[in-house]
N, C-alpha and C positions, 0 to 999 in steps of 0.2 A: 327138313332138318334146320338146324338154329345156323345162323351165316354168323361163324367164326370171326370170318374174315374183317365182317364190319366193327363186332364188338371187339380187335384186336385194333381197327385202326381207330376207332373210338378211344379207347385206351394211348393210344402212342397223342393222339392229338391232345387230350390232357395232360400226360406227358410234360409234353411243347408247349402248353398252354403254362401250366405252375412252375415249370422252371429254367423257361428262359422268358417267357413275352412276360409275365410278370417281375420276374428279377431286374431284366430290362428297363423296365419304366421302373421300378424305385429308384436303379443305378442315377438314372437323366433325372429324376423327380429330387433327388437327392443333391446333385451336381448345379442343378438349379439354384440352389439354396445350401452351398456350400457355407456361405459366407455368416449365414446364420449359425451354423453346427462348429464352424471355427469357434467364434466368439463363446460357447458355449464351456467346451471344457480344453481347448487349446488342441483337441485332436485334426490332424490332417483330414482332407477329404476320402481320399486312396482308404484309410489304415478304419475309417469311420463305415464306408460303402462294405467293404468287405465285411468289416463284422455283422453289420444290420445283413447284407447278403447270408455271411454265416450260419444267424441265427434265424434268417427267415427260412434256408432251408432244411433247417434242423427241426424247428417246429412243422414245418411241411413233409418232411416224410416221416415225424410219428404222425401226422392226423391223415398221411395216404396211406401208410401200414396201416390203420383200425378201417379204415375205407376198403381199403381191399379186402379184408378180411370180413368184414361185414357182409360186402359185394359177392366174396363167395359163396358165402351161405345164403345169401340170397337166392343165388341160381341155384346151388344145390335145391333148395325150397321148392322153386319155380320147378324145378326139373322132377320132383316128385311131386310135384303136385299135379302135372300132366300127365304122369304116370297113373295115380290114383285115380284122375277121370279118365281115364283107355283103358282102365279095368273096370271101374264100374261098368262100362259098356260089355266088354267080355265076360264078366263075369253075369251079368244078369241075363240069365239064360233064355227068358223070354224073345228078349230083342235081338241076342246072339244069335241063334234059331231062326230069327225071322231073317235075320239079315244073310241067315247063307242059302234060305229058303227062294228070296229075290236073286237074287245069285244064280241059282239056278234053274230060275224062270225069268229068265231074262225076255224072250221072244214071244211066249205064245200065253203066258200067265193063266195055264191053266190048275197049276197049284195053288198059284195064288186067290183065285176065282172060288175055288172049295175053302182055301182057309178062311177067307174072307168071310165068306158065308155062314160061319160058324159063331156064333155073339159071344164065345167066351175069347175067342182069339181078339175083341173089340177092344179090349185092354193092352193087348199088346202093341196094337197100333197105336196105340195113347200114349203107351210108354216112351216108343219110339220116337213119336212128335215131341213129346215132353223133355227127352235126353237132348235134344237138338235145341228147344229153347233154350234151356240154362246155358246150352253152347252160346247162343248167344248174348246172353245174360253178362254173362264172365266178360267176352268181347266187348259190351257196352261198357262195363266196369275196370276196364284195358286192365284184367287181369289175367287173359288169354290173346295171342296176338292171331292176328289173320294167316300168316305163313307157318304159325303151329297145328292150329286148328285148319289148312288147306291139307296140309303133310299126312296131317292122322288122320281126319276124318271125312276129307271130299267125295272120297268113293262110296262111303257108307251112308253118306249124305244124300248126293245124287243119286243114285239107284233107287231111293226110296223116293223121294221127291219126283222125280221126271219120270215115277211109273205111272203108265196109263192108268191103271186100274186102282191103286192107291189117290190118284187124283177124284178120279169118280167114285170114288168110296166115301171119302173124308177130307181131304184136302181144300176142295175148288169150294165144297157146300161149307166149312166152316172157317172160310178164308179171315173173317173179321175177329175169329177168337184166335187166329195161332198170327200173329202178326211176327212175331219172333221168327219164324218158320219162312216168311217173307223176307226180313230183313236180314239174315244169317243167306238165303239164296243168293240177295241184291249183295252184300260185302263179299263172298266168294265167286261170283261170277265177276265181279271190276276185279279182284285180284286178281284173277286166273287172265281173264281179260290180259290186265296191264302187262303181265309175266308173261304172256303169247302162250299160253295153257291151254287145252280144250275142253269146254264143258264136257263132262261124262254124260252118255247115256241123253246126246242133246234131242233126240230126236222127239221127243217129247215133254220140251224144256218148259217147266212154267212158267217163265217171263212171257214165254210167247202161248200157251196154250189160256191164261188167265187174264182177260181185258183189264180185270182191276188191280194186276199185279202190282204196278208201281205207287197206287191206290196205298198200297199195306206194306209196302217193301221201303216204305220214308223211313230215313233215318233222322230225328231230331240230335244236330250236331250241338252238341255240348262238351267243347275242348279247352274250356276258362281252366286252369291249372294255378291254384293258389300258392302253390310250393314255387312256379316260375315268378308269381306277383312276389311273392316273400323276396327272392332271390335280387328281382329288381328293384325293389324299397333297400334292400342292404347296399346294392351297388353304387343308388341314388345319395347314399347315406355317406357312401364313403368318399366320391367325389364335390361334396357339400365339404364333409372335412377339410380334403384336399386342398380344396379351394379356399379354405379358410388359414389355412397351414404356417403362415406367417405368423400368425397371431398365437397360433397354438405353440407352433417352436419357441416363440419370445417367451411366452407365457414358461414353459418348459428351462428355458434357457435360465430364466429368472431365478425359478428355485432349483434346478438344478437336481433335480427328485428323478427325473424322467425324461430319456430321450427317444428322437424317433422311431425306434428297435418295437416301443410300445407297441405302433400302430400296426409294425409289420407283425407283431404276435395276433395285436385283436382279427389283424385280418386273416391272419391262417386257423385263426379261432375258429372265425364267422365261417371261413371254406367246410371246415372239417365237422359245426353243425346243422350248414345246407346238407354238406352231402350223408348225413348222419339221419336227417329228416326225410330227405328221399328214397333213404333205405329203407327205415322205418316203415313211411307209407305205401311201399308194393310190397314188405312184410304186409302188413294192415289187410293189404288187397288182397292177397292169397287164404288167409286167415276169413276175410267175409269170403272168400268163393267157394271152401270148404264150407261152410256152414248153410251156402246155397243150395251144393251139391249134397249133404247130409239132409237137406229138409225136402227137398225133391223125392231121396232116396227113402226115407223113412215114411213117403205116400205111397211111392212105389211098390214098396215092398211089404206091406202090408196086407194081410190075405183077406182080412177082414173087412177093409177098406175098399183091396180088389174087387171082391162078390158085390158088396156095394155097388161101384162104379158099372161095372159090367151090367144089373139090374139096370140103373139110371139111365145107361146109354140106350138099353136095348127098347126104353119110354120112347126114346124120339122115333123107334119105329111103330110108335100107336100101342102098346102093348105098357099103358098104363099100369104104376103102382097102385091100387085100392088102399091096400091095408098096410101097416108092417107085421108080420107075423115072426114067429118066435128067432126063428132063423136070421132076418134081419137084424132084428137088436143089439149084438155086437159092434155089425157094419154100421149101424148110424151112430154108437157111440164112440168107437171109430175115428169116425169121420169128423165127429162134431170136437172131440179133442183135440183133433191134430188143428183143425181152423182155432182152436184156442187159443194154442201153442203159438200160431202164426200169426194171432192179432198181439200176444203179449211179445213175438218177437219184433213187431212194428211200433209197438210202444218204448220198449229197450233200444229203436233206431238200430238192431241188427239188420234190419232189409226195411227197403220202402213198399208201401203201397205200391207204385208205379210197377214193382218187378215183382210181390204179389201178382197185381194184377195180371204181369203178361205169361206168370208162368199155369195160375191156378183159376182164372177167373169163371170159364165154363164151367171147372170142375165142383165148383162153388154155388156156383148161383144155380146148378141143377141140381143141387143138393135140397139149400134153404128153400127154393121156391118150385118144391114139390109138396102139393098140397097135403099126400099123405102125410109125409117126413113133418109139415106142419101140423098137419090135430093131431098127430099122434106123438111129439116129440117137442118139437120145437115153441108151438103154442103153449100147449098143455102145461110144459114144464121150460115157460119163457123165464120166471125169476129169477133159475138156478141157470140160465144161459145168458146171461149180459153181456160177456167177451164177443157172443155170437153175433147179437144184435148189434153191440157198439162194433165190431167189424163189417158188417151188412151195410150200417148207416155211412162208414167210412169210402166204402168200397163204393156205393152209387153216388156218391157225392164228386169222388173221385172221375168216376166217368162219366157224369153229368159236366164237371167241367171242364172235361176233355172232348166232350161232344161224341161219348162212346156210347153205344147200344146198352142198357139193362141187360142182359143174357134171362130168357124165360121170365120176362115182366108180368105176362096174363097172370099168374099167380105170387104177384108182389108179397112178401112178408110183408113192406110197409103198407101198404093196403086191407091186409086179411085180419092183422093182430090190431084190434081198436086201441091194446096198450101201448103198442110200439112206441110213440113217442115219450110216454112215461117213463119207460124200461130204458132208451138209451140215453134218456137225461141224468140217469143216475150215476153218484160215483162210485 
C-alpha cells in the first residue's frame, strides 16, 4: 500500500520549508540592508519586513493552493492508473486462468506439464511474460514505483517465474529476449531484500537456478532528472541576484518604481512554476504509460495476431511455415500493421526504440525473418511496406549498437530482399 506516512511528513516539511526557513532568511536578508530600504521611501525596518513578509505569504499560498490541488489529481491519476493495470491483468482471461492454474499446482506441476504441452496455450505464456515486461517498462520510466508494483503483483510475479517447469519451458532458453523479465526479478528481490521480505516460492529462485542471471538482470541507471537541473539553475540565479542586491536596491531606490516585495513575488512565481512543471511531468508520465499499456494490449488481444504468433512459435519446434495459406492472411496482415503503427509511434517520439525493443523484439524479428512471411508478403509486396523495412533497419541498427543478438538472423530480410537498401532510403 502507498506509506501515507511519508507523503504526510513530506508535506509538513514543505510546510517548514516556505514558511518559516524562507521568511526567515528575507527577514535577516532584509535587516542586512535596512539602511538601504530607509533611504528609499522613509519607511521603518519593522513596518517594511512585515509587509514584504505579508505579501510573500500571500502570494505563497495562492501558488500552494493550485499545488495542492494539482497534487491531488495527480494522485487521484496515479491511483487509477494502477487500478487500470490490475485489471488489465484480471480481466484478460488468459493470464488470469493461468495464474490460478499455477496456483494450484504449486508442488507436483502436473497441470501445468499437459497445459504446457498443448502449443495453443504458447500464447498464453507470452502474454504473461509480456504483462510483466511493460511492468517493468513503466518502473524504468518511474511511472510505477517498486513498493506498488511489490504490493500488487510479487505473488503473481514469483509463482510464475521461480516455476520449475515454466523456467524449462521458456524462461532459461530465451533469457536474452525477456531481459525485462530479468531485471523486474533483480528490482523486486533488492526490494523485498532491503524490507526483510521473503522471496515467494524461493525454492526455485532464478538468480540462483540461471548462471547468466545477473548477465540480463543489469540495470542501466539513468537518474539525470532535468526538472532538478532546472530547479538548480533558478536557485543559482537567485543567489547571483542576491549577491548583487546592493546595486539592484540602489538602482530601485533611485527611481523608486519598485521595491524589494518584487523579488519576493518573482520568487514565489519561480516556486509555484517548478512545482507546476513537476506536476505536469508525472501527468506526461502516466499519459506515455497508458499508451504503453494500450499498445502491448492491442497485440495482445488480437485473435488474428494470436493464431499468428501461436503458428510462429510452434516454427521453433521445427514444424516450419512453407506457405501462407488462405487462413493465415488476416494474421500476417495483422501483424504487419500493428509493427506500422509502432514504427509511426517511434517517429511521433510517443515510445523509443529501446522499450520497442525490450517489449516486442522476438515477436518481431520472428515475424519478418520468416522466409515464408518473406516471398510471400513482405518481399513480394516490399514497396507498399516501407514503415516495415524502415523499422527492420532501425531496429538492427539499434542492437548492433548495443551489441544485441539479430533474433533469427539465418534469414535476414536485409540479406534476402536485393532491394532492401533502396526501399529504406526512401522518403
Amino acid at each position: 500500500m502507498t506509506n501515507y506516512k511519508t507523503k504526510n511528513l513530506k508535506f509538513i516539511l514543505n510546510i517548514f520549508l516556505f514558511f518559516i526557513i524562507i521568511p526567515f532568511f528575507l527577514f535577516f536578508f532584509l535587516k542586512d540592508y535596512s539602511y538601504l530600504l530607509v533611504q528609499c521611501n522613509g519607511i521603518s525596518i519593522i513596518d517594511l519586513n512585515y509587509k514584504t513578509l505579508f505579501s510573500f505569504l500571500s502570494v505563497l499560498i495562492g501558488v500552494l493552493s493550485i499545488v495542492h490541488q494539482i497534487n491531488k489529481e495527480k494522485n487521484i491519476n496515479e491511483a487509477k492508473f494502477v487500478l487500470d493495470l490490475n485489471n488489465s491483468f484480471s480481466r484478460n482471461t488468459q493470464i488470469s486462468d493461468f495464474f490460478y492454474r499455477l496456483e494450484l499446482d504449486l508442488d507436483n506441476f502436473t497441470s501445468i506439464d499437459s497445459f504446457l504441452n498443448d502449443k495453443k496455450n504458447k500464447t498464453t505464456v507470452i502474454e504473461y511474460i509480456v504483462f510483466f515486461e511493460t511492468i517493468n517498462i513503466l518502473l524504468s520510466r518511474k511511472i510505477l514505483k517498486i513498493s506498488e508494483v511489490n504490493d500488487l503483483f510479487a505473488g503473481r510475479f514469483f509463482i510464475f517465474v521461480n516455476n520449475k517447469k515454466i523456467q524449462d519451458f521458456t524462461i532459461l532458453k530465451n533469457n536474452k529476449f525477456i531481459k525485462n523479465i530479468y531485471q523486474l526479478y533483480n528490482r523486486l528481490i533488492e526490494y523485498r531484500t532491503k524490507n526483510n521480505l521473503p522471496i515467494p516460492y524461493e525454492k526455485y529462485s532464478l538468480n540462483k537456478i540461471d548462471k547468466e542471471f545477473y548477465k540480463f538482470a543489469y540495470i542501466k541507471n539513468n537518474n539525470f532528472n532535468y526538472v532538478y537541473l532546472f530547479i538548480l539553475f533558478v536557485l543559482l540565479f537567485l543567489l547571483f541576484i542576491l549577491n548583487k542586491n546592493v546595486n539592484i536596491i540602489s538602482f530601485y531606490c533611485k527611481n523608486t518604481s519598485i521595491e524589494i516585495s518584487f523579488l519576493v513575488g518573482v520568487i514565489s512565481a519561480i516556486v509555484g512554476i517548478v512545482s507546476v512543471l513537476i506536476q505536469t511531468i508525472k501527468d506526461k508520465r502516466i499519459t506515455e504509460g497508458k499508451f504503453i499499456m494500450d499498445l502491448n494490449n492491442n497485440f495482445l488481444m488480437n485473435d488474428k495476431i494470436d493464431e499468428m504468433l501461436v503458428k510462429l512459435e510452434y516454427e521453433e519446434d521445427g514444424k516450419c511455415i512453407k506457405d501462407i495459406k488462405k487462413d493465415d492472411v488476416a494474421g500476417v496482415m495483422e501483424y504487419i500493421i500493428f509493427f506500422e503503427t509502432v514504427y509511426n509511434s517511434i517517429k511521433e517520439k510517443a515510445i523509443t526504440i529501446e522499450e520497442v525493443d525490450k517489449l516486442f523484439a522476438k515477436r518481431f524479428f520472428m515475424f519478418v525473418n520468416n522466409k515464408a512471411i518473406q516471398k510471400n508478403k513482405i518481399i513480394k509486396d516490399s514497396n507498399y511496406l516501407q514503415n516495415i523495412y524502415k523499422l527492420y533497419d532501425l531496429w538492427i541498427k539499434y542492437r548492433t549498437k548495443n551489441e544485441l543478438d539479430i533474433p533469427y538472423n539465418n534469414n535476414s530480410l536485409e540479406k534476402n530482399d536485393k532491394n532492401y537498401y533502396k526501399l529504406i532510403s526512401k522518403k
